[in-house]
Backbone bond lengths (Angstrom), bond angles and torsions (degrees), N, CA, C in turn:
res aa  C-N    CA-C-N  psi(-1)  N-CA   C-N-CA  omega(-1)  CA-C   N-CA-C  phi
1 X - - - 1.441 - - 1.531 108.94 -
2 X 1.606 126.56 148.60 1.159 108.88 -170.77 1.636 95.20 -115.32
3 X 1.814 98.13 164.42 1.300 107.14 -177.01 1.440 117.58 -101.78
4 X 1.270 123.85 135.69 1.222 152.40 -131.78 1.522 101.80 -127.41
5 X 1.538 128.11 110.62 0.951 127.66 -172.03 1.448 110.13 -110.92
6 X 1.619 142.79 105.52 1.239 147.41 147.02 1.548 137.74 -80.19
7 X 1.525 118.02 153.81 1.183 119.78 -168.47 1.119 124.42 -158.94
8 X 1.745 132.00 123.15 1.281 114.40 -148.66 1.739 101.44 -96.57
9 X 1.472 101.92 150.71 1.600 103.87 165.97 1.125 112.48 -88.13
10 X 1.514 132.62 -7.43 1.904 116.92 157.28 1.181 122.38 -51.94
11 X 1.388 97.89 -70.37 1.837 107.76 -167.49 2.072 111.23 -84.68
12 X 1.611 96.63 -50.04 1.292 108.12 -166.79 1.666 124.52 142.16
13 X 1.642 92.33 -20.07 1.647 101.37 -169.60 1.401 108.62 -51.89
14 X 1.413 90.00 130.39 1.610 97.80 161.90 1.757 114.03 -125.65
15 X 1.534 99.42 142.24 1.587 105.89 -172.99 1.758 102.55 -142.99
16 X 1.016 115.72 149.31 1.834 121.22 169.19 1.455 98.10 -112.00
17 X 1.424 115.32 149.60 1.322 147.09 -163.90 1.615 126.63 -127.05
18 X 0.968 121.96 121.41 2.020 110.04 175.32 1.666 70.08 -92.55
19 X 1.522 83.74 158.01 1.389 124.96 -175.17 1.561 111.82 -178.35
20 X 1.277 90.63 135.41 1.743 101.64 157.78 1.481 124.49 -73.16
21 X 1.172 109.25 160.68 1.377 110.26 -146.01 2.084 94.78 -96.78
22 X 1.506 120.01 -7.67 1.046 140.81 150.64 1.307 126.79 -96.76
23 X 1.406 117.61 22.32 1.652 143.72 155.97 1.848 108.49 -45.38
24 X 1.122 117.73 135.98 1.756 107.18 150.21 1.869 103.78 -71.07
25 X 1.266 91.36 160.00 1.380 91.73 176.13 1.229 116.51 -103.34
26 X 1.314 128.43 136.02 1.927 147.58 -153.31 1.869 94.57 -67.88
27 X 1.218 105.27 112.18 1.381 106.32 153.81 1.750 129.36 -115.79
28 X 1.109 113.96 -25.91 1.410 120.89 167.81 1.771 111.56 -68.22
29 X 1.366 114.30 140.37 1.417 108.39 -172.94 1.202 133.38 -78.39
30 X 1.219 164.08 -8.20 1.265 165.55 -62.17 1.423 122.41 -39.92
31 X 1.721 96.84 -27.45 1.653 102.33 -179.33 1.213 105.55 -101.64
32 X 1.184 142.97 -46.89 1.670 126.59 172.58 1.655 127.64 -109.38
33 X 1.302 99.22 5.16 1.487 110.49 146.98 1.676 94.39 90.35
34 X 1.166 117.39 -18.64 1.900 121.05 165.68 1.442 122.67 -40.30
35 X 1.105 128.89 144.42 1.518 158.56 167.99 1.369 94.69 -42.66
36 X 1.533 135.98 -34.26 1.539 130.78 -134.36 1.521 116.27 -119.48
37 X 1.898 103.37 38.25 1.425 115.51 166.64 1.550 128.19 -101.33
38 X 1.259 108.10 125.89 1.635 101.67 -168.86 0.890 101.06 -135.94
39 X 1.387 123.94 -177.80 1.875 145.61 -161.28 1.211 75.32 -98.07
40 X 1.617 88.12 145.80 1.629 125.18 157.32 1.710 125.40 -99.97
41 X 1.386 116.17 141.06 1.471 103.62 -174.13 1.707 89.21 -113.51
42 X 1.604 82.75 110.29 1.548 111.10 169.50 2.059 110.74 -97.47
43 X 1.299 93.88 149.42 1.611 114.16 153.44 1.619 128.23 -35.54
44 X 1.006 156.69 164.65 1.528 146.45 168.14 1.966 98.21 -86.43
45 X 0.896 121.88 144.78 1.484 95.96 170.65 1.832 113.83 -127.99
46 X 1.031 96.52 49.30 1.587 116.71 137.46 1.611 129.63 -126.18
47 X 1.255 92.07 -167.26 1.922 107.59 -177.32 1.621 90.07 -142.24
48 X 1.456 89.12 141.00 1.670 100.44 148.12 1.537 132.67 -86.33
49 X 1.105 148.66 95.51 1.351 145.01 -173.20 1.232 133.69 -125.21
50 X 1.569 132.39 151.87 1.258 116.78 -176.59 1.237 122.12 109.81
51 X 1.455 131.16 -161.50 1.682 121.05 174.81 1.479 108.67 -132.77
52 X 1.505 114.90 41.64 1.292 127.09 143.44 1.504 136.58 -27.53
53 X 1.353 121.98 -165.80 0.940 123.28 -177.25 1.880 108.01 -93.70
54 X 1.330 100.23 -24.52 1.854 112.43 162.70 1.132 109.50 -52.72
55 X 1.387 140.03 -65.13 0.893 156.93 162.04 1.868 139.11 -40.06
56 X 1.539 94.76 -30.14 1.339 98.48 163.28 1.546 119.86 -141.14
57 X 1.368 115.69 38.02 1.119 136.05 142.61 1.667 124.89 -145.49
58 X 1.311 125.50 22.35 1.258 105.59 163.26 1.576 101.77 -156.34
59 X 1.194 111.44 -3.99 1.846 101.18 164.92 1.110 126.41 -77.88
60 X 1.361 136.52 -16.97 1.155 172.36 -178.00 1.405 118.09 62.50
61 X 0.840 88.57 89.51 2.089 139.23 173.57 1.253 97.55 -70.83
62 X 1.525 109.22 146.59 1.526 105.79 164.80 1.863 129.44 -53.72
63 X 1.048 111.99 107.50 1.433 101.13 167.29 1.542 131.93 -69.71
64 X 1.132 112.23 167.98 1.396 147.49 -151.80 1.863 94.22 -82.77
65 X 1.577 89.59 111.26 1.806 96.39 -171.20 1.708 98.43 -73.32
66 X 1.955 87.31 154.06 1.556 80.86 -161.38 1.522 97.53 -89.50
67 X 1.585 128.12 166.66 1.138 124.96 139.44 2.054 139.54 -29.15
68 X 1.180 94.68 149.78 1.450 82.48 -171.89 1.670 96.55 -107.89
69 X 1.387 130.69 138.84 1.350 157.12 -164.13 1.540 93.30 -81.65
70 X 1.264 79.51 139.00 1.662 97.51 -173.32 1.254 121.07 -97.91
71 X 1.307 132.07 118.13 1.853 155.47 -132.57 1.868 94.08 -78.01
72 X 1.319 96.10 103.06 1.372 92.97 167.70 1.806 126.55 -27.20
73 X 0.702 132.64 143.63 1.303 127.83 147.30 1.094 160.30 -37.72
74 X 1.666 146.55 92.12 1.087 120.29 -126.16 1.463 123.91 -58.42
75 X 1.599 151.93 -140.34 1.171 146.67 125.45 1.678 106.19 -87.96
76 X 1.416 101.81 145.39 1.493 112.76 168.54 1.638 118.50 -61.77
77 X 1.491 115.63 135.34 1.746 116.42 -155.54 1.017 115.58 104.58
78 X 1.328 135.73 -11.38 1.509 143.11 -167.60 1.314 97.73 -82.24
79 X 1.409 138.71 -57.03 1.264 163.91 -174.57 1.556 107.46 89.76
80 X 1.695 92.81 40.03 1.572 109.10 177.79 1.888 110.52 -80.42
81 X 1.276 105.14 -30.83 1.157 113.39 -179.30 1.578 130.68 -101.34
82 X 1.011 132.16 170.07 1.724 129.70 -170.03 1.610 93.81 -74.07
83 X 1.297 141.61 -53.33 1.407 140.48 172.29 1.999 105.61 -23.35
84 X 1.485 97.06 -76.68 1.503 91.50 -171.21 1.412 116.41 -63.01
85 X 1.002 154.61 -7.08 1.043 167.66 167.80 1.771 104.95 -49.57
């Protein structure tokens, strides 16, 4: 669940929140009881790093060479095979 940072423009309070991401969003304040609490637009506060799964599937890292397909077979008559022979 991500955390949800609010802050009122009456007083000043500021508080962070877990919340679902299908939450209403908090407008009453907790500390002075006003209309005038809203979401904050915060930073992410991690990094991705390392040779993870970030890293070797979605940053785009070298991928994984493909196999090479295997040569049909000749047709019989060719005298490709031990039969025509």
């Amino acid at each position: 669940m991500p955390i949800y940072e609010y802050r009122c423009d009456a007083c000043g309070f500021q508080k962070e929140f877990l919340q679902k991401m299908s939450d209403a969003t908090l407008t009453t304040c907790p500390e002075c009881k006003k209309e005038t609490f809203s979401k904050m637009l915060s930073a992410a506060g991690f990094q991705l790093k390392g040779s993870g799964w970030y890293a070797t599937d979605f940053k785009g890292g070298p991928k994984p060479k493909e196999e090479k397909k295997a040569e049909p077979a000749p047709a019989c008559g060719t005298g490709a095979c031990g039969a025509c022979s």
